[in-house]
C-alpha positions in Angstrom: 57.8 159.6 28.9 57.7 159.3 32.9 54.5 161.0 32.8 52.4 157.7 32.0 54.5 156.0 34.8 53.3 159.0 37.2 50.1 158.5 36.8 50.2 154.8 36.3 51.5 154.8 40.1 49.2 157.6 41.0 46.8 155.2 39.7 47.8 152.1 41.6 47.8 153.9 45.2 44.4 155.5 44.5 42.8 152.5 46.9 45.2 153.7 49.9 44.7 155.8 52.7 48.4 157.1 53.5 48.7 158.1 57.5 50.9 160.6 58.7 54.5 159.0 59.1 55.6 158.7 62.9 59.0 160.2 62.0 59.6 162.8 59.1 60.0 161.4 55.7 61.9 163.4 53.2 60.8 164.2 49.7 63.1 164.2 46.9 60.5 166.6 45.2 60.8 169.7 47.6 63.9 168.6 50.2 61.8 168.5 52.8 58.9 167.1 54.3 56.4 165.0 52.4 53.0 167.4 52.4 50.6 164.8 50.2 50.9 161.8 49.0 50.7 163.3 45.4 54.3 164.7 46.1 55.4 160.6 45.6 54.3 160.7 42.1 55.4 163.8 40.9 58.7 163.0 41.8 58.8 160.0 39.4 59.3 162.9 36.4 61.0 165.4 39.0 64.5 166.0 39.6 65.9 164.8 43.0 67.0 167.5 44.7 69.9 165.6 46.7 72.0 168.6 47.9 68.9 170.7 49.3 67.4 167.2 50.9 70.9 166.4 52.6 71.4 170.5 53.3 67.7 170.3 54.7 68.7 167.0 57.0 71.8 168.9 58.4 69.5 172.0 59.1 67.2 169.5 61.1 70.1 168.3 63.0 71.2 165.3 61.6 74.8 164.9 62.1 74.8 161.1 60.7 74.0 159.8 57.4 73.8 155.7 57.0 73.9 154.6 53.1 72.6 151.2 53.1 73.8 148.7 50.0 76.8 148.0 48.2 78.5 151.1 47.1 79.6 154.6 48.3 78.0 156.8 45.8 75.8 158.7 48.4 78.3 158.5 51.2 80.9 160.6 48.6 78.2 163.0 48.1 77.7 163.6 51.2 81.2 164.0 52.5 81.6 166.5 49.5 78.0 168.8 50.7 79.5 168.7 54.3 82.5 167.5 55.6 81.3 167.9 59.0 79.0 165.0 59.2 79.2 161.1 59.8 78.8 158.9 57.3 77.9 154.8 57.6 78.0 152.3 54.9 75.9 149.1 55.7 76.6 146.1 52.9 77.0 143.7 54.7 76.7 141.5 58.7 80.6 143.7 59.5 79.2 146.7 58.7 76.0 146.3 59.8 77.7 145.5 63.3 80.1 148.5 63.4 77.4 151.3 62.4 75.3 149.1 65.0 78.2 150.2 67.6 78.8 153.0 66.2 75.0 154.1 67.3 75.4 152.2 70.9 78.1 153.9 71.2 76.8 157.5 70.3 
């Protein structure tokens, strides 16, 4: 069924000339980073490899994760691939300030 979606969105971002990002971007098609454009539609049918992404991030030296919106789905998931890294929530203006400080601070 997410195949018409795929190429629906393939279809819509045929017009754009994508750039290579300034910083990395991570796909959640291969945990690592984004080769083609084409890689963001195939992911619309594709597992998201969340483990190997995060495990990929550590491996690249990223010791602090920031979820961003209500919840603490990812933040969980991430404590429970590595308990040795940070972990921000931002949901709101108090959080917001305290991973803000948190990041001054670093």
């Amino acid at each position: 069924m997410m195949n018409g979606a795929s190429a629906g969105l393939a279809d819509e971002f045929s017009s754009i000339q994508f750039e290579k990002p300034a910083i990395p971007v991570i796909s959640n098609l291969t945990a690592r980073e984004y080769e083609a454009p084409s890689q963001m539609f195939l992911q619309v049918n594709s597992p998201v490899r969340w483990q190997d992404t995060v495990q990929y991030l550590i491996s690249q030296g990223v010791d602090t994760f920031v979820e961003v919106g209500p919840g603490k789905a990812l933040s969980g998931l991430i404590g429970k691939i590595s308990a040795e890294t940070a972990v921000l929530r931002v949901e709101n203006q108090e959080t917001l300030n305290t991973a803000l400080e948190v990041f001054k601070n670093a």
